[in-house]
C-alpha positions as CSV (number, residue, x, y, z in Angstrom):
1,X,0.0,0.0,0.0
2,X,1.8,3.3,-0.8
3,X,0.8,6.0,2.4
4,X,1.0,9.4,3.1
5,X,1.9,10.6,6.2
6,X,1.3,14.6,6.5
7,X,2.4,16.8,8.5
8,X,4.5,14.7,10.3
9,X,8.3,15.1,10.9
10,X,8.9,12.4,13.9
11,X,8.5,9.3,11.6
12,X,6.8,7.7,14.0
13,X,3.9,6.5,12.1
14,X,5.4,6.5,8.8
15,X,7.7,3.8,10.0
16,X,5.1,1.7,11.8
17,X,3.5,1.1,8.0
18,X,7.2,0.8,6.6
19,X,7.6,-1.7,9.3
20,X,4.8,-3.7,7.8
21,X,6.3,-3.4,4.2
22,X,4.1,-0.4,3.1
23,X,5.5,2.1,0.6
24,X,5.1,4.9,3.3
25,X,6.7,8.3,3.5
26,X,6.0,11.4,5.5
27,X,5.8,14.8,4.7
28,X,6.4,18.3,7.1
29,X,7.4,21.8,6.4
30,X,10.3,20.4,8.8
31,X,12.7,18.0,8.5
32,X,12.4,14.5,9.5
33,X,13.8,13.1,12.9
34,X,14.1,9.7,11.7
35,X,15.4,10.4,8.0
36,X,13.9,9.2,4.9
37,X,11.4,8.4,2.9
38,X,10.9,12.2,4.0
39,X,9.2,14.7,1.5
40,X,10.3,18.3,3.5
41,X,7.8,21.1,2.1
42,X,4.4,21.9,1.1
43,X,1.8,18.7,1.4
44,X,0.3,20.5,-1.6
45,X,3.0,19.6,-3.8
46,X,2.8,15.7,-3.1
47,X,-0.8,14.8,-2.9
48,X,-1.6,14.2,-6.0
49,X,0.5,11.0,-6.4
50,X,-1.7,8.6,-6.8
51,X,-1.6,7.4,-2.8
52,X,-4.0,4.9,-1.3
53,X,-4.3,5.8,2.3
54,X,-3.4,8.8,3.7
55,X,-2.9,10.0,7.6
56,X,-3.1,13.6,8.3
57,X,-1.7,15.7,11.4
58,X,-2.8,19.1,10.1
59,X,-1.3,21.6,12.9
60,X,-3.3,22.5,16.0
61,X,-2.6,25.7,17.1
62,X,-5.7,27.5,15.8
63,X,-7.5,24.4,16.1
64,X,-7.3,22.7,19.5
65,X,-10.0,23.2,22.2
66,X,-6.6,23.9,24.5
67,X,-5.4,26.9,22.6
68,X,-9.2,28.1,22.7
69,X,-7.5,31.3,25.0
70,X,-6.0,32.7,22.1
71,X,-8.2,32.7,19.3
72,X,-9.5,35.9,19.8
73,X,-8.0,38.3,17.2
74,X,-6.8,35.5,14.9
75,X,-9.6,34.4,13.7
76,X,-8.1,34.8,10.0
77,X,-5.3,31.9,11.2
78,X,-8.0,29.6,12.2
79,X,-10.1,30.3,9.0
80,X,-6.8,29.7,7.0
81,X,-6.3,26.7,9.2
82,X,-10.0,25.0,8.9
83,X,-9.4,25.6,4.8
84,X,-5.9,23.4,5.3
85,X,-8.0,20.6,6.9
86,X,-10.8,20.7,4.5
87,X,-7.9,21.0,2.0
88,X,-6.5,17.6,3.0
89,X,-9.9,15.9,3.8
90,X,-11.3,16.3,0.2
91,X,-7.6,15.1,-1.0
92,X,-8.0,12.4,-4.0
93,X,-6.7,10.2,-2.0
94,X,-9.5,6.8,-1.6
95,X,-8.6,6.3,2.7
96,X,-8.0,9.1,4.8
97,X,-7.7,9.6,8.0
98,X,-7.5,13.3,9.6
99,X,-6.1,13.1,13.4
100,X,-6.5,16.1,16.2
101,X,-6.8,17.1,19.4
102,X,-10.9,17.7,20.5
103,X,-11.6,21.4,18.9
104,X,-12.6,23.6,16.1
105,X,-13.1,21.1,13.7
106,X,-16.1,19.3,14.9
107,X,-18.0,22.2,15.1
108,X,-16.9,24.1,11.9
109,X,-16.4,21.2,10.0
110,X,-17.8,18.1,11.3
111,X,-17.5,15.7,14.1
112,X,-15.0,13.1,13.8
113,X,-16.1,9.3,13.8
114,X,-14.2,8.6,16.6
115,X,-11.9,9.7,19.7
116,X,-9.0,7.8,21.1
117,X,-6.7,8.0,24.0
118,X,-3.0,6.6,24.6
119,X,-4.0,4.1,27.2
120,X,-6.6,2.4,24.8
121,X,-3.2,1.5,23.1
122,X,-0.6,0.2,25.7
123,X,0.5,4.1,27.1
124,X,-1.0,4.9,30.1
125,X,-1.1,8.5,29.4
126,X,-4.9,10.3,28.5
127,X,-4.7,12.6,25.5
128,X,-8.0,12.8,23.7
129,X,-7.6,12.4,19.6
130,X,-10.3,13.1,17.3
131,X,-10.4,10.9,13.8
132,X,-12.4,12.4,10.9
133,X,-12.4,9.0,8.6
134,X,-13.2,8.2,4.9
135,X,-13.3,4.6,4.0
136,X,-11.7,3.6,6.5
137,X,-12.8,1.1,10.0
138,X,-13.1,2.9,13.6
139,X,-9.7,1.5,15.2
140,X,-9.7,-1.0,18.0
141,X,-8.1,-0.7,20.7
142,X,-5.4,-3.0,21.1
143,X,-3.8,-2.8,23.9
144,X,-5.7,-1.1,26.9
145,X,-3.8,-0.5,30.0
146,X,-4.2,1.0,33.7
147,X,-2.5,4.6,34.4
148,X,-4.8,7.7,33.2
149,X,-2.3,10.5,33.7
150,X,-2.4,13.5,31.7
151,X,1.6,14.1,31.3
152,X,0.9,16.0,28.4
153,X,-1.3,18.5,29.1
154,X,1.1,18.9,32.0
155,X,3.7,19.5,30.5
156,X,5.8,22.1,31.6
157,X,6.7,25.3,29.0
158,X,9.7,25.1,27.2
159,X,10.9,25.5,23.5
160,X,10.1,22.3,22.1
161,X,7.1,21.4,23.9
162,X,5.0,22.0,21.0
163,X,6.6,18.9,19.0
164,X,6.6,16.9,22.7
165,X,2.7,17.3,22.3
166,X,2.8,16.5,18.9
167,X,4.3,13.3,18.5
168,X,2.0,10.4,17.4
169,X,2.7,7.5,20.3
170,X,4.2,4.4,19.1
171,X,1.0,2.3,19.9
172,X,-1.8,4.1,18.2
173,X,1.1,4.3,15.2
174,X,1.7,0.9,14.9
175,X,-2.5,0.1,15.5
176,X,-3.0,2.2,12.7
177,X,-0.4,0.2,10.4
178,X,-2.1,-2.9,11.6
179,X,-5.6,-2.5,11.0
180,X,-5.7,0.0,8.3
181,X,-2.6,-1.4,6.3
182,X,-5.2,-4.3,5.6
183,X,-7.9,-2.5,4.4
């Protein structure tokens, strides 16, 4: 299966589907921590090649329900950034899954099919993720442990917190690979 992973620069799921011997790369205005199959610029410029899934992280800072505070007076930032998610859900691209934190997107957009947390899939952390979906199963959890602690949210400030709260964990990564790698 050849994937698209945007807006991504960690790797993390990108290589969970390599992993599994997908054709995979990911693709961020940044470069990649874990090296190639990296594509580092504009999503725009890759999505028309011919992919059959692909997994979205559009970026939250206009979007999340956290960063609700400081909307006010950037309202043309969030419009820009709703158009970017609509621009990647209506991608021709057949299976597509758009992932993001609870926010602006359910109620401008839509509601997403389903919300996840870390500890449904073997981290013990709570994080609520929002999935918009086309044509593609909800995803099962696979690995649901005890622990609910919100080490994210609590994260102290710092300069790279941003891409701390950012990364994709390794378990919901590789349950993705697994269930919609079949598909």
């Amino acid at each position: 299966m050849k994937v698209l992973v945007a807006c991504e620069f960690s790797g993390i799921v990108r290589d969970a589907f390599r992993n599994l011997g997908h054709d995979a790369m990911s693709c961020d205005l940044l470069p990649s921590e874990r090296g190639d199959p990296h594509y580092q610029g504009d999503i725009r410029f890759v999505l028309d090649n011919r992919w059959d899934l692909m997994i979205a992280h559009p970026p939250c800072t206009y979007l999340a329900v956290s960063g609700a505070r400081w909307w006010k007076g950037r309202e043309s930032e969030q419009w820009a950034a709703l158009e970017f998610v609509k621009l990647l859900m209506n991608a021709p691209i057949e299976k597509i899954a758009i992932e993001n934190p609870i926010g602006k997107i359910s109620t401008a957009i839509r509601k997403p099919e389903q919300i996840i947390q870390p500890w449904m899939f073997g981290h013990g952390e709570t994080k609520a993720t929002c999935l918009w979906l086309k044509n593609l199963p909800l995803l099962v959890p696979s690995n649901i442990v005890e622990g609910r602690e919100a080490r994210i949210h609590k994260m102290p400030p710092g300069p790279d917190r941003w891409k701390e709260r950012s990364r994709t964990y390794e378990g919901i990564a590789k349950a993705m690979a697994e269930q919609w790698g079949k598909e």
